[in-house]
C-alpha positions in Angstrom: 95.8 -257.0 46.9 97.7 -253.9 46.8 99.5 -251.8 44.0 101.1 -248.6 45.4 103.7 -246.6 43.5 103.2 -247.9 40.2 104.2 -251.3 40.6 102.5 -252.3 36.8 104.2 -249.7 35.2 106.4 -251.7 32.6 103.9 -254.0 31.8 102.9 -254.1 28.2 99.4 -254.6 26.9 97.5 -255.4 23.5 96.1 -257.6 21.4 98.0 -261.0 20.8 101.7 -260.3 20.3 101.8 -257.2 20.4 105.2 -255.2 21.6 106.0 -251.3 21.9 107.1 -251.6 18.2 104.1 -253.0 16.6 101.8 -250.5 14.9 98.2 -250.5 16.3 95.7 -250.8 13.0 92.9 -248.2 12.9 90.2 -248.7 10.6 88.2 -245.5 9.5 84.8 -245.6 8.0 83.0 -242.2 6.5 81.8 -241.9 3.0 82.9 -238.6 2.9 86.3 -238.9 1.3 87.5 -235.5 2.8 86.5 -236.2 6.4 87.7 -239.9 5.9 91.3 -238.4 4.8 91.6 -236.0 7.7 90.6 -238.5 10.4 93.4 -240.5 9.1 95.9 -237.8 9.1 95.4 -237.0 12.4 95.3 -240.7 14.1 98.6 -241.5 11.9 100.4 -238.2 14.0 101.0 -240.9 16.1 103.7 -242.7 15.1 102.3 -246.1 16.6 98.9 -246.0 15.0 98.6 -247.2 11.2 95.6 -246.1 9.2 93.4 -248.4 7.2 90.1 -246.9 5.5 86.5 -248.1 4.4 83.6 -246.1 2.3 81.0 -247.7 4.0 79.9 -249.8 7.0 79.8 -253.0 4.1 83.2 -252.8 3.0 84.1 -252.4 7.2 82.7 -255.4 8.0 84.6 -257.1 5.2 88.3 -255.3 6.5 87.2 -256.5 10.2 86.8 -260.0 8.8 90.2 -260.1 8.0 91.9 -259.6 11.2 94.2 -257.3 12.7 92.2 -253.9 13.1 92.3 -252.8 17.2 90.2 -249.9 16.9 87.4 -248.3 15.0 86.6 -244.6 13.9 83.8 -243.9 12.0 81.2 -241.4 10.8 77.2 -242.1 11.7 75.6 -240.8 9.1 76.3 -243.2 5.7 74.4 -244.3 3.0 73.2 -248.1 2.8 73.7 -249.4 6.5 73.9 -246.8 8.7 76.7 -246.2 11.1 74.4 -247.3 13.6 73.8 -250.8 12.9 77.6 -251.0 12.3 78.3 -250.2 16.2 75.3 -252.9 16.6 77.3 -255.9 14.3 80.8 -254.9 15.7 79.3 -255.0 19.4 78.0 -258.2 18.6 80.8 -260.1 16.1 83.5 -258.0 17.0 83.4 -257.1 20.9 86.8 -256.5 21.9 87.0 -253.8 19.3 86.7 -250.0 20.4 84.2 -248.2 18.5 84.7 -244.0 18.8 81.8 -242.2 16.7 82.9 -238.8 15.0 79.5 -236.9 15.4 78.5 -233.9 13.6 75.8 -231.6 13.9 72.0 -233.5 13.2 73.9 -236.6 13.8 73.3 -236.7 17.8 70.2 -238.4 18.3 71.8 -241.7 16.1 75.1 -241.2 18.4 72.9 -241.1 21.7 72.0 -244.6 20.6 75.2 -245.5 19.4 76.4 -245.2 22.6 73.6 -247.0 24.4 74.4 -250.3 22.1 77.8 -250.6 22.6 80.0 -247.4 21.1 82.7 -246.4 23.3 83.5 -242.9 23.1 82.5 -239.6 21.0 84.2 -237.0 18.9 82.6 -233.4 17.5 83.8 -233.0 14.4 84.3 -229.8 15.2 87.0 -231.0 17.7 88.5 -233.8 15.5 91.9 -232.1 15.5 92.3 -231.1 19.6 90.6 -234.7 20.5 90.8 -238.0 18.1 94.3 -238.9 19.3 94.2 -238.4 22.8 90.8 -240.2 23.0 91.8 -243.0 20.4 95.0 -243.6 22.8 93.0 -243.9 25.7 90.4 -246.3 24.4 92.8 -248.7 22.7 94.8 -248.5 25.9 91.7 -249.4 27.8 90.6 -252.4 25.1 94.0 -253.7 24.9 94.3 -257.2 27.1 97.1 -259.7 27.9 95.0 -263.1 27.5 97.9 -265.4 29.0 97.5 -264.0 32.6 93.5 -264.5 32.5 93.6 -268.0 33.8 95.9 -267.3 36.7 94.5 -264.1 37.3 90.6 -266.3 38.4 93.2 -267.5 41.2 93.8 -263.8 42.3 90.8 -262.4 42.5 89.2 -261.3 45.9 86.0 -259.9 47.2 88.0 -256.2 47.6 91.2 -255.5 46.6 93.1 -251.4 46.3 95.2 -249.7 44.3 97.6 -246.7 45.6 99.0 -244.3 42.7 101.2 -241.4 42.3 100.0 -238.6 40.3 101.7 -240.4 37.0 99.7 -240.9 34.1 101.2 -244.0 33.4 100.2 -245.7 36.5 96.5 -244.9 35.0 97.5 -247.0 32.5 99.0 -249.7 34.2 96.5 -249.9 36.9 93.5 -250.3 35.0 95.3 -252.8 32.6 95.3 -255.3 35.9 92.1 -254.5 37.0 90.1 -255.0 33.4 92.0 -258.5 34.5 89.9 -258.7 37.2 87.1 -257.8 35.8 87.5 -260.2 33.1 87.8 -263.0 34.8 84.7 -262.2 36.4 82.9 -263.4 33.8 79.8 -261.4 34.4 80.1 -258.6 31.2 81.2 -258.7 27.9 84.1 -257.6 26.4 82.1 -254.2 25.8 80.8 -253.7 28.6 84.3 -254.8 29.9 85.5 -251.5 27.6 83.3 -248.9 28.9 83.7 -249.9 32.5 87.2 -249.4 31.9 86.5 -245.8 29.9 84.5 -244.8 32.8 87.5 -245.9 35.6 89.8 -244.0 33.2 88.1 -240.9 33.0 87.4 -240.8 36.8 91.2 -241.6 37.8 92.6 -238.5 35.0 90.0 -236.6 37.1 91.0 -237.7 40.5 95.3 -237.4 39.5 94.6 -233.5 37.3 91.8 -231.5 39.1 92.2 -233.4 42.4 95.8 -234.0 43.7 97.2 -231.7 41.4 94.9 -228.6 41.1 95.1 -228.1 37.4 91.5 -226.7 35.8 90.6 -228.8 32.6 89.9 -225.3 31.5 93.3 -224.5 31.5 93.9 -228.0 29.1 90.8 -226.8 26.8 92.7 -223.3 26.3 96.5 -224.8 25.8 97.7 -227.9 26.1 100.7 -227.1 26.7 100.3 -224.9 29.5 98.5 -227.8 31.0 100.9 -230.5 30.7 103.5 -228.0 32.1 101.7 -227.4 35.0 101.2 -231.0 35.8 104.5 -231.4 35.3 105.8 -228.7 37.7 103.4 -229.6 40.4 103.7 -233.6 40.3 107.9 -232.3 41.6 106.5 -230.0 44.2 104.7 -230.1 48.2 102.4 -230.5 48.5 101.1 -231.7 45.1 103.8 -234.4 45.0 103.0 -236.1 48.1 99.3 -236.7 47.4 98.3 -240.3 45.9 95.2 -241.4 44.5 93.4 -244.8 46.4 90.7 -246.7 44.2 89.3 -249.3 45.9 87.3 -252.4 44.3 84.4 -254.2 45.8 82.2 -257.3 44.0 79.6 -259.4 45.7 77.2 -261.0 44.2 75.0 -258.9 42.8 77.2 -255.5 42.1 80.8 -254.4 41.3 81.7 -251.3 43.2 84.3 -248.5 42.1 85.7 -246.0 45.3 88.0 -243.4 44.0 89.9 -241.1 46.6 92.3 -238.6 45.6 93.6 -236.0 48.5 93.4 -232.7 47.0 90.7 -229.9 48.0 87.2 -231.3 46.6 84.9 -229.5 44.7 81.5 -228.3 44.5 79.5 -231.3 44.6 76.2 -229.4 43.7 78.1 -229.1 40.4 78.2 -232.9 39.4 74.3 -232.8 40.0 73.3 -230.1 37.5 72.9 -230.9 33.9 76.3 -230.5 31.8 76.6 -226.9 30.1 77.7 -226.6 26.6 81.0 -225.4 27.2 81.7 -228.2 29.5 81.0 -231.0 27.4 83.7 -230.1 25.0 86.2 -229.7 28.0 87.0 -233.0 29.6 85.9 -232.8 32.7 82.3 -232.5 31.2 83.6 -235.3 29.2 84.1 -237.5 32.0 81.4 -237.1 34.0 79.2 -237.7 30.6 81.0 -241.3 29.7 80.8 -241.8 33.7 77.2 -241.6 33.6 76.4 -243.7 31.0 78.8 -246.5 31.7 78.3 -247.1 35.0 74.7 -247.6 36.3 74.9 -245.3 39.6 77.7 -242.4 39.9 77.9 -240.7 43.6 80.4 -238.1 44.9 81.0 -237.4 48.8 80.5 -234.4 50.6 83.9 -233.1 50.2 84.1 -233.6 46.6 87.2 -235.7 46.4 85.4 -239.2 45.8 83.3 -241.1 43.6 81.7 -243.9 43.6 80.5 -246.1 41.2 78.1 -249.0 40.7 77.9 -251.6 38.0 74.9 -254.1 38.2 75.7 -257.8 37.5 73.3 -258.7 34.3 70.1 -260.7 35.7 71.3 -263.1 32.9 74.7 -263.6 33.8 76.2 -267.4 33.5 75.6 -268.0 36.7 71.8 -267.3 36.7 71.7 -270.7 35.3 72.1 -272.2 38.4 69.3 -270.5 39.7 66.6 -272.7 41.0 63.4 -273.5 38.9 60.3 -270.9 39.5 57.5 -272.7 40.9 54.9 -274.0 38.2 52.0 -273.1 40.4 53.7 -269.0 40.1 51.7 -269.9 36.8 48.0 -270.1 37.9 47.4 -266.0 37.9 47.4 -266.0 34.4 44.1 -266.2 32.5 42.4 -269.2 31.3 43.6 -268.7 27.6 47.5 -268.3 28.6 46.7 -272.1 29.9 44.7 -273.2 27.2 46.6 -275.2 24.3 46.4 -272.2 21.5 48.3 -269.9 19.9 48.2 -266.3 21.2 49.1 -263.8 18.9 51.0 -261.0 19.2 50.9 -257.8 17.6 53.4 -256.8 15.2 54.9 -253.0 15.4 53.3 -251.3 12.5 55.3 -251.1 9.3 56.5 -255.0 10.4 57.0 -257.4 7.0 53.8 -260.0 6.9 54.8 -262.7 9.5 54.4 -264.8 6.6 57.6 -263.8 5.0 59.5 -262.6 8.3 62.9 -263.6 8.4 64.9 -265.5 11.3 65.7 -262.5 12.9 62.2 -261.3 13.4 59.6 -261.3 16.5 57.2 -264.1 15.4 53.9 -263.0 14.5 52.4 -265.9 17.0 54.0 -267.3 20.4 52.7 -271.1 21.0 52.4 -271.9 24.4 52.2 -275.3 26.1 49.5 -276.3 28.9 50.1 -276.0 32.3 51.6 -279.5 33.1 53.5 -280.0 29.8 56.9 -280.8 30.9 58.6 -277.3 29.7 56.4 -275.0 30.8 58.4 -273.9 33.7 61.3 -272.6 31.4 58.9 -270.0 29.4 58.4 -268.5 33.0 62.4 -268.8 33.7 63.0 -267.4 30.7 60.7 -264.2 31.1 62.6 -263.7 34.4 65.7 -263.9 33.3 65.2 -261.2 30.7 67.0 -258.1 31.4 63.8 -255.5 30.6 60.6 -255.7 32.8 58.0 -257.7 31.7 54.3 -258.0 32.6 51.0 -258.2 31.1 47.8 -257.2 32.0 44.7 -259.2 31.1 41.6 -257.7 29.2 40.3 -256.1 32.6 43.6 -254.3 33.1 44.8 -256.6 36.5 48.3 -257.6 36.2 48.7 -261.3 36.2 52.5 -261.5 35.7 55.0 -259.5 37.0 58.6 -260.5 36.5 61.8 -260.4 38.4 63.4 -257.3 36.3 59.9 -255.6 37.3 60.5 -256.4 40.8 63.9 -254.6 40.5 62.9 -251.6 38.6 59.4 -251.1 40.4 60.2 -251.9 44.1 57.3 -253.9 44.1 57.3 -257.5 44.4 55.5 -260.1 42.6 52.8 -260.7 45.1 51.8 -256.8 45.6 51.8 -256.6 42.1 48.9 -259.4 41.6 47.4 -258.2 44.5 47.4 -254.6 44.9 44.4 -253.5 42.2 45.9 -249.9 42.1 49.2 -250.7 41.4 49.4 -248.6 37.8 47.8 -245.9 40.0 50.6 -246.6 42.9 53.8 -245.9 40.4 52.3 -242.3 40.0 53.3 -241.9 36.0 54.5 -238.8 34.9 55.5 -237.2 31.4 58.9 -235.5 30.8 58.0 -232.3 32.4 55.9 -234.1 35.6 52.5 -233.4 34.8 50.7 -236.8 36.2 49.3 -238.5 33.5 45.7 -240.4 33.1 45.3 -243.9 33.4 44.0 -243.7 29.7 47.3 -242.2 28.8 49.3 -244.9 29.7 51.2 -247.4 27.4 49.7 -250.5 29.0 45.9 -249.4 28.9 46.1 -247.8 25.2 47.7 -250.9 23.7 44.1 -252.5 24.6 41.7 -249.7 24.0 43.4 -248.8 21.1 43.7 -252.4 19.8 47.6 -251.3 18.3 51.1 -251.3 19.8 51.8 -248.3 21.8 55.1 -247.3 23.2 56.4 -243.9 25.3 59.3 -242.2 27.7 57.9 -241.4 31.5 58.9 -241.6 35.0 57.6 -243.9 37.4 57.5 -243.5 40.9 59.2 -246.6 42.6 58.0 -248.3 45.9 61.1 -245.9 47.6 60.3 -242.6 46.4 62.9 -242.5 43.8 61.7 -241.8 40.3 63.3 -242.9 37.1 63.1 -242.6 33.4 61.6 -245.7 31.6 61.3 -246.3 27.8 57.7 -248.5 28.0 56.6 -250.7 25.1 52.8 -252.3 25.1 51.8 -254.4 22.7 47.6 -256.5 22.5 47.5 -260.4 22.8 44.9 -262.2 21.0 43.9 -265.8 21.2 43.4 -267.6 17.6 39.8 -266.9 17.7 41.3 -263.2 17.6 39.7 -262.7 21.1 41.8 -259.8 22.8 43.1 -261.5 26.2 45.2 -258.2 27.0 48.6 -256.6 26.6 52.1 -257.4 27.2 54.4 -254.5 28.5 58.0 -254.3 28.6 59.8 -251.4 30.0 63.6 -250.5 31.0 65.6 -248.0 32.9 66.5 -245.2 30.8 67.8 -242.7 33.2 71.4 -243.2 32.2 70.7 -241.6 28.4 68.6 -238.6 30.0 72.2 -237.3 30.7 73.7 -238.6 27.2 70.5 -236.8 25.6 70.7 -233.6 27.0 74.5 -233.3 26.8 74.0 -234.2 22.9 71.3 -231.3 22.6 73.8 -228.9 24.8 76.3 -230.1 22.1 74.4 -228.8 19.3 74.5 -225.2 21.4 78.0 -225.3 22.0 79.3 -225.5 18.2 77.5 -222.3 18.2 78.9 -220.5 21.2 81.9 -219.5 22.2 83.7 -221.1 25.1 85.6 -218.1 26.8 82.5 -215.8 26.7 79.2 -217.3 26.2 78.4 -215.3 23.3 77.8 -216.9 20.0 80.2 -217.7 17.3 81.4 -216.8 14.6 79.1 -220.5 13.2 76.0 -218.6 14.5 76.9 -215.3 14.0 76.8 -216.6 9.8 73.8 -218.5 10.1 71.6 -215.3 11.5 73.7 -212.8 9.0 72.3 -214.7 6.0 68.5 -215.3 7.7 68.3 -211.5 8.4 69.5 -210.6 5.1 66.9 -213.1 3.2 64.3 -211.2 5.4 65.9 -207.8 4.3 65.0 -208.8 0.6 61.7 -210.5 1.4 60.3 -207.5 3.9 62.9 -205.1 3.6 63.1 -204.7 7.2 66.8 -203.2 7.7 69.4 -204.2 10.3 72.9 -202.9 10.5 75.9 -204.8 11.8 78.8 -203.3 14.0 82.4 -204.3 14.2 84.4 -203.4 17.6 88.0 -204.5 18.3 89.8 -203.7 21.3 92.7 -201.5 20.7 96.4 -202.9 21.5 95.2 -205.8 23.2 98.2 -207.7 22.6 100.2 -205.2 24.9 97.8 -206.2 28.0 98.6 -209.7 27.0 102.2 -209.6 26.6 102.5 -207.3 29.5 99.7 -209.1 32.0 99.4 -212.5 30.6 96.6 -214.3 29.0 94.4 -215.2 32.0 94.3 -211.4 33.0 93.8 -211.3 28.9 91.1 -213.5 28.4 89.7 -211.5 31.9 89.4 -208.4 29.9 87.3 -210.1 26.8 85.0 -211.6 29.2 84.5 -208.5 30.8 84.3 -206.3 27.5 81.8 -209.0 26.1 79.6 -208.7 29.1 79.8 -204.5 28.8 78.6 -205.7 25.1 75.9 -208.3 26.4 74.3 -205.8 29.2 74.3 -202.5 27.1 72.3 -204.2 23.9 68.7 -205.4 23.5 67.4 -208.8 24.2 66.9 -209.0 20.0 70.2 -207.8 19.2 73.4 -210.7 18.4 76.3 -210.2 19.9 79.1 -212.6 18.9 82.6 -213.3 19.4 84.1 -212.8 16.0 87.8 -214.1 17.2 90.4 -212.8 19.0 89.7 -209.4 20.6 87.0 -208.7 17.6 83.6 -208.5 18.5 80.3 -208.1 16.0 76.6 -206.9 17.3 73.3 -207.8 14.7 71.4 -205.0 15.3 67.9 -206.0 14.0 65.8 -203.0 13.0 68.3 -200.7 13.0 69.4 -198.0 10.7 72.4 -196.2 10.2 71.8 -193.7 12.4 71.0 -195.6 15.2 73.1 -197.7 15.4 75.9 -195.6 15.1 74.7 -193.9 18.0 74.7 -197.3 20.1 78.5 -198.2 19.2 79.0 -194.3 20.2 77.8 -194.9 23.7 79.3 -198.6 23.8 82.8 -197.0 22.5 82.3 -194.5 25.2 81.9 -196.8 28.1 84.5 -199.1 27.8 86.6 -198.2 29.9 84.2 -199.6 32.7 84.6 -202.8 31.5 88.6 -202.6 32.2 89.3 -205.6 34.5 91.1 -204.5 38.5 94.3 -206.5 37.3 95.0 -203.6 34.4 95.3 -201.1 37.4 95.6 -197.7 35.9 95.3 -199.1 32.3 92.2 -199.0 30.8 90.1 -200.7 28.0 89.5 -198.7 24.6 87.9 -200.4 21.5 87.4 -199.0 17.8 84.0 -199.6 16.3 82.9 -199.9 12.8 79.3 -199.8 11.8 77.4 -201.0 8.2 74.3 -201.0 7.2 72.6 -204.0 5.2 71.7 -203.8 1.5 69.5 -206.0 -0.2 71.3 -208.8 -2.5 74.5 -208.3 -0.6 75.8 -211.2 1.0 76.9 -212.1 4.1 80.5 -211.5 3.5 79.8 -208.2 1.9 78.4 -206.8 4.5 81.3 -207.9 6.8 84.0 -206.8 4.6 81.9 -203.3 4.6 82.0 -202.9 8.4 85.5 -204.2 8.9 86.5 -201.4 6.4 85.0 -199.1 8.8 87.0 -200.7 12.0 90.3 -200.6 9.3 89.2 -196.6 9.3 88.6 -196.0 12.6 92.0 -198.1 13.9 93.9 -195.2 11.3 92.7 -192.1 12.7 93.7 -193.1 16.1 91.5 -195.8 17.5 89.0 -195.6 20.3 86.7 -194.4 17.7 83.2 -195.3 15.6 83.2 -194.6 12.3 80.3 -195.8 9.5 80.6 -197.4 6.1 77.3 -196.6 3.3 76.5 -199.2 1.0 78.1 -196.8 -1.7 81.3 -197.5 -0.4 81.4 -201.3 -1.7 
């Protein structure tokens, strides 16, 4: 099957009846009353989108029970249950519904899991007012289904099928409307998953249409929006940009669904996609997209040339059709110990801090798994259903040899069932390694401390599989005791988790980047306060002083208006480097805003420090970028010293009196400011 040109264009998507009048519902949970209002402000710019709003993740459940909501927004940090086990129930009741996760700073190791159970896409705070709409759009777009076409669409689908588009946004749209058809009526994910392989298509095809076929930087859409649109306006009309098309091409067979995306433009570094996401490029969306890329889909690949990805979605091991699998032999059974086959209980150790088995709901792990003999006519379906479990399983007897070894194992390990039984030094084989690859002991591991320890044990590493590869595994180990309380050995589960080692360190980078600015590098005006008020409580506490500086460049907005903003924003990064070489390691130098810089000069008196701007006001000009020609950089400086008790502000309003000073007598100046002056 083959769409070229757009062909799905005037299609129509969404929930039930839905036309291009109806207003989309979106429901927006935060406790914060404030932040609860603005979100809703901002989604109801869009005339299409109405706003409804909940305190709590409670009173959410009770407005989704009532129907008509299409999206969620909400906050992760709540009182009573947290906004975590509201992605959890939505995922679970509700899983047609897009869940985005407004995250602020301390929230981001509760988001990382967010979006591990089932959230769909992530907003900073900080970035509420550039981002909510545009992402909110998208994911609605991308949840939005026409359920009448499913049944005839199981007729349609084919082993591989390919899209062509033109470099129009709307065929994005369109396109991945049909295929989330496909994929549908697949049957192998649920309508979740369904979501966020549909996120993960979107974000690669904006990439493919922007950066690829047309050229256009996303830091050129971070900076101004508008600029970007009308650049990818102007080149979709023009050679070559207009003649290139975009070719995804779909592939399923039995065990995998495969995503190709081609465009024709010039590539990029592929080295780049490899490297761990920067803090200014997770807020942009091109480090957006490679983010949700990598933790949608299970494998993410780029060619040589730069212009393709590929990507890999895994069918579940306990998809409908595994079912149909045949039996597992009963005799698979006869590794296991004599008291796995002996009519008894064996019990389990609880996670400490569990509730008394006695009292454990319906929702918890049972304190004591019965298990049938041998023959009994259901003992083949405990082993089926061990296999079928999507997390490796295996357990190790009270001598440490591994008498079961399941099918996820198998996948995750490389090793099969039968080396596993057989090979005594297969713990030793998979070469175990903490976070920062120092090999760890036998006695370190998960699986042996569980049963020297007699206590649940759990831990992050990498394994080494039977290929080479290594990958990141969240292991759990937990002792198994007969009813006599006889310690038979430990069950171990364990699961991939290299897909959140990129979601975890983007969320730490993110922490960074609300404290940095994005043209420069240098911290913000966010940081900038935070060490201003820490150096001033150490200025009352030791009285160690430190003075703070103040430069501005003088009539930047001529090189601006006369040379544009790129050559502009050429000449801060240049003047902040100039700033960034010429001061010590110790010293802050921030981005204030605008063409106003500041320098924390810890230490520092006065005197000194008026002598540093002196020599920083001196070489400037060096820092003048080629583009200005024979026009060259000046700045005006304006230097304070700390006082104890001031505050932060104080002490800024002090040395911006000084800059005020130096600007009036001519600029490309320093002048000072005393304490007596305030």
């Amino acid at each position: 099957m083959t769409i070229a040109h757009g062909a799905h264009a005037d299609m129509r998507v969404g929930d039930g009846a839905a036309t291009a009048v109806d207003q989309t519902m979106v429901l927006v949970v935060d406790d914060n009353p404030i932040d609860r209002l603005h979100a809703g402000a901002l989604i109801e710019r869009n005339a299409s989108c109405k706003v409804c709003y909940a305190q709590n993740a409670a009173e959410a459940l009770e407005r989704l029970a009532q129907g008509a909501v299409s999206a969620i927004v909400t906050d992760l940090m709540m009182e009573g249950m947290s906004g975590l086990d509201l992605v959890r129930t939505i995922r679970r009741e509700h899983p047609g519904i897009p869940v985005v996760l407004m995250t602020a700073h301390g929230s981001e190791e509760v988001a990382i899991e967010a979006l591990r159970v089932g959230a769909t896409d992530y907003v900073p705070k900080s970035r509420l007012a550039v981002e909510l709409q545009p992402i909110l759009e998208r994911v609605i777009q991308a949840a939005s289904s026409v359920s009448r076409w499913r049944r005839g669409l199981q007729g349609l689908i084919r082993k591989e099928s390919q899209f062509i588009l033109d470099n129009e946004p709307e065929e994005i749209a369109s396109t991945l409307e049909f295929v989330k058809q496909q994929i549908e009526a697949l049957n192998r994910w649920d309508k979740a998953d369904v979501l966020r392989i549909t996120i993960a298509l979107d974000e690669a095809l904006r990439n493919a249409v922007f950066h690829g076929n047309l050229g256009v930087s996303s830091e050129l859409r971070q900076g101004d929006e508008r600029r970007f649109d009308a650049l990818v306006r102007e080149r979709a009309g023009i050679a070559p940009y207009r003649d290139r098309r975009v070719v995804l091409n779909i592939f399923h067979d039995p065990k995998i669904s495969g995503f190709v995306i081609r465009d024709q433009g010039q590539g990029f570094d592929v080295s780049l996609a490899e490297r761990p996401i920067e803090p200014d490029e997770l807020l942009r969306p091109s480090g957006r997209g490679l983010l949700l890329m990598r933790s949608f889909m299970d494998e993410v690949s780029f060619n040589a040339a730069g212009n393709e990805v590929t990507m890999i979605k895994r069918r579940p091991p306990d998809d409908r059709s595994s079912a149909h699998a045949a039996p597992c032999p009963a005799d698979d059974w006869s590794v296991l110990p004599r008291t796995w086959s002996d009519p008894e209980r064996l019990e389990i150790e609880a996670e400490p801090g569990a509730d008394d088995p006695r009292t454990a709901t319906s929702d918890d792990a049972p304190a004591a798994v019965p298990l049938p003999e041998p023959e009994a006519a259901g003992f083949d379906l405990y082993k089926a259903l061990l296999d079928r479990l999507p997390d490796a399983v295996c357990f190790l007897d009270a001598d440490h040899r591994v008498v079961y070894w399941n099918e996820a194992a198998e996948r995750l390990s490389g090793y099969s069932r039968d080396e596993a039984l057989h090979q005594l030094g297969l713990l030793d084989a998979l070469k175990w390694t903490d976070h920062s690859g120092a090999a760890l002991e036998r006695e370190e591991l998960p699986f042996l401390q569980c049963t020297a320890r007699e206590r649940p044990a759990a831990a992050h590493l990498f394994l080494k599989r039977k290929d080479g590869r290594r990958i990141w595994v969240e292991v759990r180990s937990t002792p198994v005791r007969n009813d006599r309380g006889v310690l038979v050995g430990g069950l171990s589960t364990f699961r991939d988790a290299t897909s959140s080692i990129a979601v975890e360190h983007a969320f730490r980078q993110v922490r960074e980047a609300a404290e940095r600015d994005p043209l420069t590098g240098l911290a913000n005006r966010r940081h900038l306060d935070r060490m201003l008020d820490l150096h001033l409580q150490v200025l009352d506490r030791d009285h160690r002083p430190f003075c703070l500086m103040i430069a501005d460049l003088d009539h930047f907005k001529q090189i601006n208006d006369a040379w544009g903003h790129t050559t502009g924003d050429r000449a801060l990064v240049e003047f902040a480097n100039l700033l960034q070489r010429q001061c010590r390691a110790e010293d802050l130098v921030a981005r204030f805003g605008g063409e106003e810089f500041m320098v924390l000069f810890p230490d520092h008196t006065l005197e000194t420090a008026a002598r540093i701007a002196e020599r920083l006001r001196a070489n400037t000009p060096t820092a003048t970028p080629r583009e200005l020609g024979d026009r060259q950089l000046y700045a005006s400086f304006g230097v304070a010293q700390a006082v104890p008790g001031e505050t932060p502000q104080q002490l800024i309003r002090r040395a911006d009196a000084a800059l005020y000073r130096a600007k009036s007598l001519g600029r490309d100046r320093v002048e000072i400011e005393d304490a007596q002056a305030e």
